[in-house]
C-alpha positions as CSV (number, residue, x, y, z in Angstrom):
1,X,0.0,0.0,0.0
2,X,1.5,3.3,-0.7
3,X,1.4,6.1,1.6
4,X,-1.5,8.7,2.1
5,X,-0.4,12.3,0.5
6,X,-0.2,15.0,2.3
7,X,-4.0,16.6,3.7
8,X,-5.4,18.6,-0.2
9,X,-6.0,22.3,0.1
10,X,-9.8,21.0,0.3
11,X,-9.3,18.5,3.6
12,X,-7.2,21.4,5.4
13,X,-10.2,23.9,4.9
14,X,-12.7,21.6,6.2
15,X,-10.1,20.7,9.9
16,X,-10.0,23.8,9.9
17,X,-13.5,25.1,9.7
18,X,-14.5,22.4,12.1
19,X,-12.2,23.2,14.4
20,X,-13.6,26.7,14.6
21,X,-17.2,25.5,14.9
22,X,-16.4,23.3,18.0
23,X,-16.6,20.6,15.9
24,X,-13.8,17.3,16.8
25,X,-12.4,15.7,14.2
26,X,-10.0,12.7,14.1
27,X,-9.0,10.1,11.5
28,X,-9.9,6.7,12.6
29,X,-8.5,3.9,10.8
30,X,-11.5,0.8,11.8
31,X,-9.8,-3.0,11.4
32,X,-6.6,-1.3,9.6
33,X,-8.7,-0.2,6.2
34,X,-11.8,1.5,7.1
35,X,-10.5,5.2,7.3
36,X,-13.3,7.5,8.7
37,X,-13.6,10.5,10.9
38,X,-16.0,11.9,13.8
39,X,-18.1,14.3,12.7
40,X,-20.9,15.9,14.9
41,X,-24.3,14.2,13.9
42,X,-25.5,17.5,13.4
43,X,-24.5,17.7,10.2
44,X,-25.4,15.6,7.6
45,X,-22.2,16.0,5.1
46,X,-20.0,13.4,4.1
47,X,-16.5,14.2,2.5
48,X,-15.0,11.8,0.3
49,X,-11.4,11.7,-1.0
50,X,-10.0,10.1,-4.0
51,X,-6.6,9.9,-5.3
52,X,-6.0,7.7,-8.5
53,X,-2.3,7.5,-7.3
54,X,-2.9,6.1,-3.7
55,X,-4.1,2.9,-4.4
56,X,-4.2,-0.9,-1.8
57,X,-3.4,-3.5,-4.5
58,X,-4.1,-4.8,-7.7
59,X,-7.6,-6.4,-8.0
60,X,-8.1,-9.9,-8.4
61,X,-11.1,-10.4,-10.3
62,X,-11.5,-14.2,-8.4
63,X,-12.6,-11.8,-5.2
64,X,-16.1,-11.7,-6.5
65,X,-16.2,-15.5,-6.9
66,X,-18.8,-18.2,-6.5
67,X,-20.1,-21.3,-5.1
68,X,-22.2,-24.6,-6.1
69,X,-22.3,-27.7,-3.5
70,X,-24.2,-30.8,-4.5
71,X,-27.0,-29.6,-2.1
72,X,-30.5,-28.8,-2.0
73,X,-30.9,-27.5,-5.8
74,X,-27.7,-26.2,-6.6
75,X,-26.8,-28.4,-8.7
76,X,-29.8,-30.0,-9.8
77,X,-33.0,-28.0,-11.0
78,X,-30.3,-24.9,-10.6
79,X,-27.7,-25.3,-12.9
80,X,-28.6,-28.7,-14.4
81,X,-32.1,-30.1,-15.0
82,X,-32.1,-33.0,-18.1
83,X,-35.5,-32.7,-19.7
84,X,-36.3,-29.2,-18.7
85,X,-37.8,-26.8,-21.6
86,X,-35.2,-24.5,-20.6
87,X,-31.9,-27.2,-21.0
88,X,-29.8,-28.0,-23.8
89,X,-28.4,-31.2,-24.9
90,X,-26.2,-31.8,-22.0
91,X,-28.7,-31.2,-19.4
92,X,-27.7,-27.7,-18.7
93,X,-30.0,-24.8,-17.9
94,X,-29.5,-22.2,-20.6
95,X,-31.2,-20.0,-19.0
96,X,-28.9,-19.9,-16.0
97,X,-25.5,-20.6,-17.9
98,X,-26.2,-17.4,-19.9
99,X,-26.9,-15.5,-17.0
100,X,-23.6,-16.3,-15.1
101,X,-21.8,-15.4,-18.3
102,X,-24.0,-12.2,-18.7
103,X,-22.6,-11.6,-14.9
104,X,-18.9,-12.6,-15.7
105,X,-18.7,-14.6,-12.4
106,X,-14.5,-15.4,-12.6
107,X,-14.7,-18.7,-10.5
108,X,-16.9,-21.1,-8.8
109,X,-15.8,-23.4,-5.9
110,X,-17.3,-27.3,-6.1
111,X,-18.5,-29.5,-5.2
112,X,-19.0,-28.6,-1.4
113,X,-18.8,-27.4,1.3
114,X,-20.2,-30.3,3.7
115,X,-20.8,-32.6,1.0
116,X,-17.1,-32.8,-0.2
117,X,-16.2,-34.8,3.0
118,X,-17.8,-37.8,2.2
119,X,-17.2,-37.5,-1.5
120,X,-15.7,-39.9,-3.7
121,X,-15.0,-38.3,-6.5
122,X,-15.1,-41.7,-8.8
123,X,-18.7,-42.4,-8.1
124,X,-19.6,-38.9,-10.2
125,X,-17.5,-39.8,-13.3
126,X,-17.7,-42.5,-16.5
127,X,-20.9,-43.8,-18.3
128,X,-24.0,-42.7,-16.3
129,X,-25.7,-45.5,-16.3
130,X,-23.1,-47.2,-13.8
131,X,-22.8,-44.5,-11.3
132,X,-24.6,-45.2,-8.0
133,X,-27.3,-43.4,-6.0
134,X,-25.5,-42.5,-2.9
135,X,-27.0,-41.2,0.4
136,X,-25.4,-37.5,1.2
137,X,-24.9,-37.8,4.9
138,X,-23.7,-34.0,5.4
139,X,-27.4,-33.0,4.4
140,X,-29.5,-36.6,4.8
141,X,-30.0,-36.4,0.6
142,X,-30.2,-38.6,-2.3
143,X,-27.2,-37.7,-5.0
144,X,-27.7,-39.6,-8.5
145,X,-24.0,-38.9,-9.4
146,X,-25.8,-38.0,-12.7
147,X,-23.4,-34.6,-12.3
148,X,-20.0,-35.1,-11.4
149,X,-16.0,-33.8,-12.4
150,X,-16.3,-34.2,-16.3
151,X,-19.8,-32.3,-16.5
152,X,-18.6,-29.6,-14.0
153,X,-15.4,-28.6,-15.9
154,X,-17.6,-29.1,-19.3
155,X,-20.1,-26.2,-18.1
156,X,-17.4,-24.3,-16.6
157,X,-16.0,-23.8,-20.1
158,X,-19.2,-23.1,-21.7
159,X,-19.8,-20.3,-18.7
160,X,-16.4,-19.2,-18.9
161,X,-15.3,-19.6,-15.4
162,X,-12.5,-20.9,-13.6
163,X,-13.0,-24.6,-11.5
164,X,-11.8,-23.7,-7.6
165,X,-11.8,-27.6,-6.9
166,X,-12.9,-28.8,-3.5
167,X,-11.5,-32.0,-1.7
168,X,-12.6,-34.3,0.4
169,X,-10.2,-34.6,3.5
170,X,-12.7,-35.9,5.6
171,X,-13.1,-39.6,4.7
172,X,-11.0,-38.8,1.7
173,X,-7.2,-39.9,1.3
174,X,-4.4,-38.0,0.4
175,X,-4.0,-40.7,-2.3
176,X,-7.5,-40.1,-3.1
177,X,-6.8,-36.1,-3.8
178,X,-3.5,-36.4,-5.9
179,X,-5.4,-39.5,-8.1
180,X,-8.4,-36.3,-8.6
181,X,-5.4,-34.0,-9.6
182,X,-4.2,-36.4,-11.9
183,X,-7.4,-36.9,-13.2
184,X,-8.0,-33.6,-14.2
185,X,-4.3,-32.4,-14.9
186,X,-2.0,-35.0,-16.7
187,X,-2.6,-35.6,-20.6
188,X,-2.4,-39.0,-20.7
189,X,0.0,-42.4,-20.0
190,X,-1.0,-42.8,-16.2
191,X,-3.9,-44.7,-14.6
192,X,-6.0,-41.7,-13.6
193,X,-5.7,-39.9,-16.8
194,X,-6.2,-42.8,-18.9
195,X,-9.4,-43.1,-17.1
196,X,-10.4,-39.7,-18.1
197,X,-9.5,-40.5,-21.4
198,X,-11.5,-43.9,-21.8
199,X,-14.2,-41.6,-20.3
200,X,-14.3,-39.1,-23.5
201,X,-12.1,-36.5,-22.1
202,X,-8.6,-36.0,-24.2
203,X,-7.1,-33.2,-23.0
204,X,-6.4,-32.4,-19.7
205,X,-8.4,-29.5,-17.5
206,X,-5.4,-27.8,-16.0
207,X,-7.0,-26.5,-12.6
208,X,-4.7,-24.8,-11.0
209,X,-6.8,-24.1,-7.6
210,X,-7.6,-26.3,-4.8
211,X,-9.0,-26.9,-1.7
212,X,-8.2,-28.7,0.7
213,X,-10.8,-30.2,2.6
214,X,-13.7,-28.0,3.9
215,X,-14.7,-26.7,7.7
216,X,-12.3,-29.4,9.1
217,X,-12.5,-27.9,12.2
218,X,-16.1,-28.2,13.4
219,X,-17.7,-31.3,14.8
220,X,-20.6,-31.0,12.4
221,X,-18.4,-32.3,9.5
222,X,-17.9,-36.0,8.8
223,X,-13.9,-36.5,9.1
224,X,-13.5,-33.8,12.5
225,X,-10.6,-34.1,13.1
226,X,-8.1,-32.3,15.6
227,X,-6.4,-29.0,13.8
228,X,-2.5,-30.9,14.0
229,X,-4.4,-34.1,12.4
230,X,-5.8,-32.0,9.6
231,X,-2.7,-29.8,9.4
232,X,-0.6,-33.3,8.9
233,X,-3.5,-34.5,6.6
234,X,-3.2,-31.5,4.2
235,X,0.6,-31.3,4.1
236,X,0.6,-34.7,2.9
237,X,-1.9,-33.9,0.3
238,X,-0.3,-31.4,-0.7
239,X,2.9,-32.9,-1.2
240,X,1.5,-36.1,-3.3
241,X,-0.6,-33.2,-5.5
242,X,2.6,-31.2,-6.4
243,X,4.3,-34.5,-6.9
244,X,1.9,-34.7,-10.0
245,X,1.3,-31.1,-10.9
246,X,4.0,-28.4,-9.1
247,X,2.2,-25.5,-10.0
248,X,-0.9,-26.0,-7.9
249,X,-2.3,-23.1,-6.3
250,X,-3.3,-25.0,-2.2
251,X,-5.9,-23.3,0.4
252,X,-5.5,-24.8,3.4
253,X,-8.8,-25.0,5.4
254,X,-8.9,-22.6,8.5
255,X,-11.2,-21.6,10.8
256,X,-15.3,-21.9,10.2
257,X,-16.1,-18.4,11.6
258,X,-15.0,-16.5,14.7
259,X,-17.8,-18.3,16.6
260,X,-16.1,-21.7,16.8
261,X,-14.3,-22.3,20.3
262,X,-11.0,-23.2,18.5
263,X,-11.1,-19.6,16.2
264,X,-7.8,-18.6,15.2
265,X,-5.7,-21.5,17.2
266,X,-6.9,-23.8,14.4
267,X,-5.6,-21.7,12.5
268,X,-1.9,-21.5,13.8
269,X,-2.1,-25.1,14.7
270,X,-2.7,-26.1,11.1
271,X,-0.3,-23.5,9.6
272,X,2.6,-24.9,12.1
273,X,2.2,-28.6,10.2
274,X,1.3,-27.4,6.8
275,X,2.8,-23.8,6.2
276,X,5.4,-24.3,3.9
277,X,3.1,-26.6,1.7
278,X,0.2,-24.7,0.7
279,X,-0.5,-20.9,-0.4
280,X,-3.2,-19.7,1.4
281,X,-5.8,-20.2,4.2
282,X,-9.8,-19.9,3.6
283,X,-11.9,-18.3,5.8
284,X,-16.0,-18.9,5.9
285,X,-18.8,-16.0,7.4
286,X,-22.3,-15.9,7.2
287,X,-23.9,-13.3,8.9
288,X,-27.3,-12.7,11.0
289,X,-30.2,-10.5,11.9
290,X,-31.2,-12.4,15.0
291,X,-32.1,-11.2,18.9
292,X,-28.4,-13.4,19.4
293,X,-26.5,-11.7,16.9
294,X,-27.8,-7.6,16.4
295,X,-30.9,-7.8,18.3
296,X,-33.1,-7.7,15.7
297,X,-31.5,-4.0,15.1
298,X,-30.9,-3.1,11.5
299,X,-28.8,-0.5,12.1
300,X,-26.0,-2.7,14.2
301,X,-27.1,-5.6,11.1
302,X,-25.9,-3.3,8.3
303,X,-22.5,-2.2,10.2
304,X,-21.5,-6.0,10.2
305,X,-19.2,-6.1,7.3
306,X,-16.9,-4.2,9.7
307,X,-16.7,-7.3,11.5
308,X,-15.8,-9.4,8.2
309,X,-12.7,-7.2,8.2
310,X,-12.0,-7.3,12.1
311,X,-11.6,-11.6,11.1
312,X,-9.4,-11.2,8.0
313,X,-7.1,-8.9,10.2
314,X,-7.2,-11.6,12.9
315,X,-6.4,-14.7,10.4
316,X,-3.6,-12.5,8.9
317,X,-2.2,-11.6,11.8
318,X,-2.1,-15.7,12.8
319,X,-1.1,-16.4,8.9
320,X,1.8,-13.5,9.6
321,X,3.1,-14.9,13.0
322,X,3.3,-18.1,12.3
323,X,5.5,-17.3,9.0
324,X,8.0,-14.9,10.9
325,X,8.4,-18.0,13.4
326,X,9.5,-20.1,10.4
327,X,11.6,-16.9,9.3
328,X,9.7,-18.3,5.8
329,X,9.5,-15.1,2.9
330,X,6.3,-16.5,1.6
331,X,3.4,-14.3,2.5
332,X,0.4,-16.7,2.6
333,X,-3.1,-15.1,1.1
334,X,-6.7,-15.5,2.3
335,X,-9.6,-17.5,0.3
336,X,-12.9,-16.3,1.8
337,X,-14.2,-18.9,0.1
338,X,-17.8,-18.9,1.9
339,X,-19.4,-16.1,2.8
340,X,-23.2,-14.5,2.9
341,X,-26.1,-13.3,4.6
342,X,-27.7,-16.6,6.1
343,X,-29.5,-17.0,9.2
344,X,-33.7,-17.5,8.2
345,X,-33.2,-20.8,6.5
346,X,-31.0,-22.8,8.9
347,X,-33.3,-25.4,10.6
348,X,-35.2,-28.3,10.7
349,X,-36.8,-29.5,7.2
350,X,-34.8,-26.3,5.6
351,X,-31.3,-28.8,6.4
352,X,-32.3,-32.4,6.2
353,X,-33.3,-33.4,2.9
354,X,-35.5,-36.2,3.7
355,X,-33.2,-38.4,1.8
356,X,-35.2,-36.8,-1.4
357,X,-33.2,-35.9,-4.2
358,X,-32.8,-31.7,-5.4
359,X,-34.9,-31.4,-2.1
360,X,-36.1,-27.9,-1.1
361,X,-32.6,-26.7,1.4
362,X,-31.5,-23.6,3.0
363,X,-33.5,-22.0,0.2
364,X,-33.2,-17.9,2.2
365,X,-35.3,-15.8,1.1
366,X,-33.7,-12.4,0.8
367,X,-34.7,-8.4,1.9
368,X,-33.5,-5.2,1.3
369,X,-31.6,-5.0,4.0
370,X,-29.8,-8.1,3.0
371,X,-28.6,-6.7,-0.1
372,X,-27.4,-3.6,1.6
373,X,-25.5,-5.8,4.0
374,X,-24.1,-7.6,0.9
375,X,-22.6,-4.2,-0.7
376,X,-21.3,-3.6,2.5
377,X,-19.3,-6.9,2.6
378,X,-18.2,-6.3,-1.0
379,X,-16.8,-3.0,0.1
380,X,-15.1,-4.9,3.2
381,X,-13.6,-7.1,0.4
382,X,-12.3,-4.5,-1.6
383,X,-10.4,-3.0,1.2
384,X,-8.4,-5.7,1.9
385,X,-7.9,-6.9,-1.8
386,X,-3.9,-7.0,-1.4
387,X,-4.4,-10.1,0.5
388,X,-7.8,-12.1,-0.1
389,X,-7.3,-13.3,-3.6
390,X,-10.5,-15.4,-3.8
391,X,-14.1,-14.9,-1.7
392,X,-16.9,-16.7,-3.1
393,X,-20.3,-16.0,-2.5
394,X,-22.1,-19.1,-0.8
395,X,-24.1,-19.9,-3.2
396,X,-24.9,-19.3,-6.6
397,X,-28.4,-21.1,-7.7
398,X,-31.3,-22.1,-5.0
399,X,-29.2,-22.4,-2.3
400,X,-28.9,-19.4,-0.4
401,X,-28.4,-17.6,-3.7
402,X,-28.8,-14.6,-5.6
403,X,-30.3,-16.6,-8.6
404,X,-33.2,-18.9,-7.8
405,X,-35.2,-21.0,-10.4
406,X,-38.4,-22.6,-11.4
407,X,-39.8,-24.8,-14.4
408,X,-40.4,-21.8,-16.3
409,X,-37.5,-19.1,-15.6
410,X,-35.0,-17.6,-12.7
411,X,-35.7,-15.1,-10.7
412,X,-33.1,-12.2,-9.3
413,X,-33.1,-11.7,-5.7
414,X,-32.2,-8.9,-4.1
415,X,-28.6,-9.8,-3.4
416,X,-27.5,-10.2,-6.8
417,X,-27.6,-6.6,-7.4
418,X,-24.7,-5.9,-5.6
419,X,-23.1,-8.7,-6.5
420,X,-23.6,-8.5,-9.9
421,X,-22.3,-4.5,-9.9
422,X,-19.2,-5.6,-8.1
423,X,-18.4,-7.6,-11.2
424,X,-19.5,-5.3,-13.9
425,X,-18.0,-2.1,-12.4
426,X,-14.6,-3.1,-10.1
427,X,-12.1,-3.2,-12.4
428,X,-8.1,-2.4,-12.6
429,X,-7.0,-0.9,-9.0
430,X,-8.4,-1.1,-5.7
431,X,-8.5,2.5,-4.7
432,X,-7.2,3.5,-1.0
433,X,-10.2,5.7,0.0
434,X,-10.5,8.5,2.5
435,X,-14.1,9.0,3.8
436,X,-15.2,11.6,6.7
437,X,-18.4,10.8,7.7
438,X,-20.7,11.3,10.3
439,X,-20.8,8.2,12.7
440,X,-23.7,6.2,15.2
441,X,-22.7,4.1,18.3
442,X,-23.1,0.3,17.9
443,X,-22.3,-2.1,21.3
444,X,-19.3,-3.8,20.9
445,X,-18.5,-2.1,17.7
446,X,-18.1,1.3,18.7
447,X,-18.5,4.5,16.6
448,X,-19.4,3.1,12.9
449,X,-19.7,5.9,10.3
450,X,-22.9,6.3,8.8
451,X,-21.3,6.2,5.0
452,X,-19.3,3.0,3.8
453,X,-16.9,4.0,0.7
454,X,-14.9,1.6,-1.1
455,X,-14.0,2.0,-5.2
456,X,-11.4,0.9,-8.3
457,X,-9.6,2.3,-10.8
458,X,-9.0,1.1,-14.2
459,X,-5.4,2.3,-15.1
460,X,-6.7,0.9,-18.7
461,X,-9.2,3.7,-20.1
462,X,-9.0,5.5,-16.4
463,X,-12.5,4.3,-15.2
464,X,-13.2,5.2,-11.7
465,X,-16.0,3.4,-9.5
466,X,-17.2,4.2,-6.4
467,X,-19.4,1.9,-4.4
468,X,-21.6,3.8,-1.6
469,X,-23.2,2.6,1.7
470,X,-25.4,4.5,3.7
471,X,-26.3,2.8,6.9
472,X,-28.9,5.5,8.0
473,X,-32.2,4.3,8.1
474,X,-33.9,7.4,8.1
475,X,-32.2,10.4,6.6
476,X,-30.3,10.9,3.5
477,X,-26.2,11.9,3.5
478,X,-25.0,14.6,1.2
479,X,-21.8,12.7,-0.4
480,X,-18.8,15.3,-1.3
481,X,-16.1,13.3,-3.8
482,X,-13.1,15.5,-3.5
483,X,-10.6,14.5,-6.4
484,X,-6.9,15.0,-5.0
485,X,-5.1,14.7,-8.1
486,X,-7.9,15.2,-11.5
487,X,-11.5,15.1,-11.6
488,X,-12.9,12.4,-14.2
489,X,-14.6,13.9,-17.4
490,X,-17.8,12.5,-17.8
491,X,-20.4,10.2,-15.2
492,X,-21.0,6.9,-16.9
493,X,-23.1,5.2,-14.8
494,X,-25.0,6.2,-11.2
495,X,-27.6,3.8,-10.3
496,X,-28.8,2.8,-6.5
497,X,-31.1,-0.2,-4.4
498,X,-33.4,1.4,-2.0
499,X,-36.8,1.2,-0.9
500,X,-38.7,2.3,2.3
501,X,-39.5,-1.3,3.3
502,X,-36.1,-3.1,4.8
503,X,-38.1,-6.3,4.8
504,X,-39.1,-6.1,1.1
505,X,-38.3,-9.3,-0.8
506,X,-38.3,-10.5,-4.9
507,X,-40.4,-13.5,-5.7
508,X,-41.5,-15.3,-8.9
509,X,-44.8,-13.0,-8.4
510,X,-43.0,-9.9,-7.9
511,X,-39.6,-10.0,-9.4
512,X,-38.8,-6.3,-9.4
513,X,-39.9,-5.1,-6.4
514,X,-36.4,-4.6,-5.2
515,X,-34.7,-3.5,-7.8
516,X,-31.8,-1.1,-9.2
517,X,-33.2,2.9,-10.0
518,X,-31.2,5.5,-11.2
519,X,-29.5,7.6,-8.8
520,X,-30.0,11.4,-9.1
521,X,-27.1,12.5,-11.5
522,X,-23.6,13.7,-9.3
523,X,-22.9,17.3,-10.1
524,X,-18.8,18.2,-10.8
525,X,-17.7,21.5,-10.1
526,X,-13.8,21.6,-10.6
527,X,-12.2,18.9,-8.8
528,X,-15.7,18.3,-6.2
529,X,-18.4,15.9,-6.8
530,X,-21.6,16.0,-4.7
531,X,-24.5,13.6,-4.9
532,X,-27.3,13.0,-2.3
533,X,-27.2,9.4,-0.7
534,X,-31.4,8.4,0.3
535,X,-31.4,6.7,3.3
536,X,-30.7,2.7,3.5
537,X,-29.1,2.9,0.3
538,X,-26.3,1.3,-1.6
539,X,-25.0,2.7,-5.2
540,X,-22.5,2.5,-7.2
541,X,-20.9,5.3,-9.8
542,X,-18.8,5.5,-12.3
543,X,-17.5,8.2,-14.0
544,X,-14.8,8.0,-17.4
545,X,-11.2,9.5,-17.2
């Protein structure tokens, strides 16, 4: 990260005249990104400063990533339905492959989550009338093995997306993982790409990302195991997988959430046995508006992607130690390879499939407030870009999901609008953003600034984007963009997700009841931007070089 530049002309003015209105100012920096200011509440004016120079990191477009486990229907009646009016020849929903390549969604993770620890990856591949029905224990469901490796990695080439390969190290071998590897990587003269080959496949998929094992660390998952088993487990995988390809990219698994009694000593447990063998460390979230979590309070709810970045400062900081200890140079990044708003959904008949098959599971239905939440967490992830490489939404189709499906169509839900703008509009640079904003007290939290600013730069054509939160529920914030070294030319696009109704939801019936509106137009004087932020809103702008 480069340094901040000196305090503009414009940012001296405004110290100043606060300081001779009574008014206490001081830069905060919240979980080492988040760079905010007190500002009485009596005003409502929020100043903003850009600088296309001062930038965190390079972004990797694999930070607004995805996720299908076989679960619920993901998988099938989500992605792939054989016989539907909507598939093609191969069983595959048009419908949905050409929205996720309308979205540009850069990679998916597969095939679970809970389901990849009692995997075998063998039962999902070769002629399908020989693969068995097998009973998914993680979620008490019927799987046909009708989709498995081969039809993934053939409709991740037809969506144009990248394979982030999970493993099962539950009741999986490390044998087991390098044979999968080999599989999918070697052309041809060995046993497990010969396989591939008698199965139709000629060339080899090259994945180059990996992960191994999945929520090792809680007792819910078949194969628990203790964090210096798994670490042992996962070094040894990783070892017989470079053995056959040495330019894997590894994610070891770390810690389910902060919530786990073993948060963050998993963590350095498993790094001491497998540090030197793998590349990065995954870290899952999912977040809550219950009485145990906000209280029910929508204003603490919306403030929680602040917490998102408290954990990835914690897992570095464990990541960090446990390198210096081993005096390694390698700098390990973060895959938050799970992560979403999920807490409705979570019990009873909404987990246990009823050993049905494509049964009805964890299928949330999501608000407004939801979706603001979700722009918030994409603005968390933006701000720590220069070391989580990969975060994947949990999930993409039915199951907790921005994209749901019927017989006849999909339907949008109110998450996928921020979603989807974080892949249209974050391109290039991520930019190291000042914001001064008026903040509200939150327990345990502390002072949280009313206005969440995060936004890129496109060093290619100059494109700047910024992506707005306002966390007030009930009155609007006047946004001031002061640009520190040249003010773009012309806005491209300003367009926002409001709504007076927190609780508003899409459904089949009402598709566009939340949806994207324009955003009054920005005004540009010299080198100041203003626009007017509603309340409980979350925009994005761009504006051209």
């Amino acid at each position: 990260m480069k340094p901040l530049t000196p305090f503009s002309s414009s940012r001296r003015k405004f110290l100043q005249q606060a300081s001779a209105a009574g008014i206490a100012c001081s830069t905060n920096v919240v979980f080492g990104r988040f760079a905010s200011a007190q500002v009485a509440p009596t005003t409502s004016t929020v100043r903003v400063y850009v600088d296309s120079r001062r930038t965190i990191a390079s972004l990797d477009r694999n930070l607004f990533g995805s996720f299908l486990e076989h679960l619920g229907r993901a998988i099938y009646e989500g992605i792939y339905e054989p016989g539907s009016k909507l598939s093609d020849s191969n069983g595959f929903r048009t419908d949905v492959l050409n929205e996720i390549k309308k979205m540009g969604v850069p990679i998916i993770r597969y095939p679970g989550g809970n389901f990849v620890s009692g995997y075998n990856w063998l039962d999902g591949v070769g002629p399908k009338q020989d693969r068995p029905v097998e009973l998914d224990k993680a979620w008490n469901s019927l799987d046909s093995n009708q989709f498995g490796t081969d039809e993934f990695m053939a409709w991740c080439k037809m969506a144009g997306v990248e394979p982030l390969m999970g493993l099962n190290l539950g009741t999986g071998t490390a044998e087991e993982a390098a044979a999968l590897v080999e599989y999918c990587n070697v052309e041809k003269g060995t046993k497990w790409s010969n396989l591939r080959r008698k199965n139709g496949i000629q060339l080899p998929y090259k994945v180059q990302k990996w992960c191994l094992g999945n929520e090792m660390d809680g007792p819910w998952q078949i194969g628990h195991m203790l964090a210096t088993e798994y670490g042992l487990k996962a070094a040894d995988a990783a070892r017989q997988m470079r053995y056959v390809d040495p330019s894997l990219q590894l994610v070891a698994c770390g810690s389910s959430g902060p919530f786990t009694p073993t948060y963050l000593e998993w963590d350095r447990e498993v790094l001491e046995q497998c540090y030197d063998y793998v590349d990065a460390l995954s870290l899952h979230r999912y977040f809550e508006n219950t009485p145990d979590t906000t209280g029910g309070d929508s204003s603490k709810f919306l403030a929680m992607n602040l917490s998102m970045e408290q954990q990835i400062a914690e897992t570095l900081a464990v990541c960090d130690m446990v390198g210096g200890r081993r005096h390694s140079p390698k700098k390990l990044w973060l895959s938050f390879d799970e992560w979403n708003v999920w807490y409705r959904a979570r019990s009873g008949s909404d987990v246990n499939g009823n050993r049905q098959e494509a049964p009805h599971l964890l299928e949330e239905v999501y608000d407004l407030e939801d979706a603001l939440l979700v722009g918030g967490l994409i603005n968390s992830l933006l701000r720590n870009a220069d070391r989580v490489k990969i975060a994947c939404l949990a999930q993409l189709v039915n199951v907790i999901a921005p994209i749901m499906t019927n017989a006849n169509g999909l339907m949008r839900q109110t998450i996928y609008y921020p979603y989807n703008w974080a892949l249209q509009y974050a391109r290039g640079r991520v930019l190291n953003v000042l914001t001064e904003s008026p903040t509200y007290e939150v327990s345990k939290m502390g002072d949280v600034p009313y206005v969440d600013v995060a936004g890129t730069v496109n060093p290619e054509g100059g494109k700047v984007s910024l992506f707005i939160l306002n966390r007030d529920l009930t009155k609007p914030h006047q946004v001031e963009v002061n640009w520190e070294d040249k003010a773009p030319s012309h806005l491209l696009s300003s367009v926002l997700l409001t709504g007076e109704d927190l609780k508003a939801v899409n459904t089949f019936d009402q598709p566009q009841r939340v949806a994207p509106q324009a955003l009054e137009k920005p005004s540009t004087a010299g080198s100041r931007t203003t626009v007017e932020m509603p309340p409980r809103s979350y925009a994005v702008i761009q504006w051209d070089a």
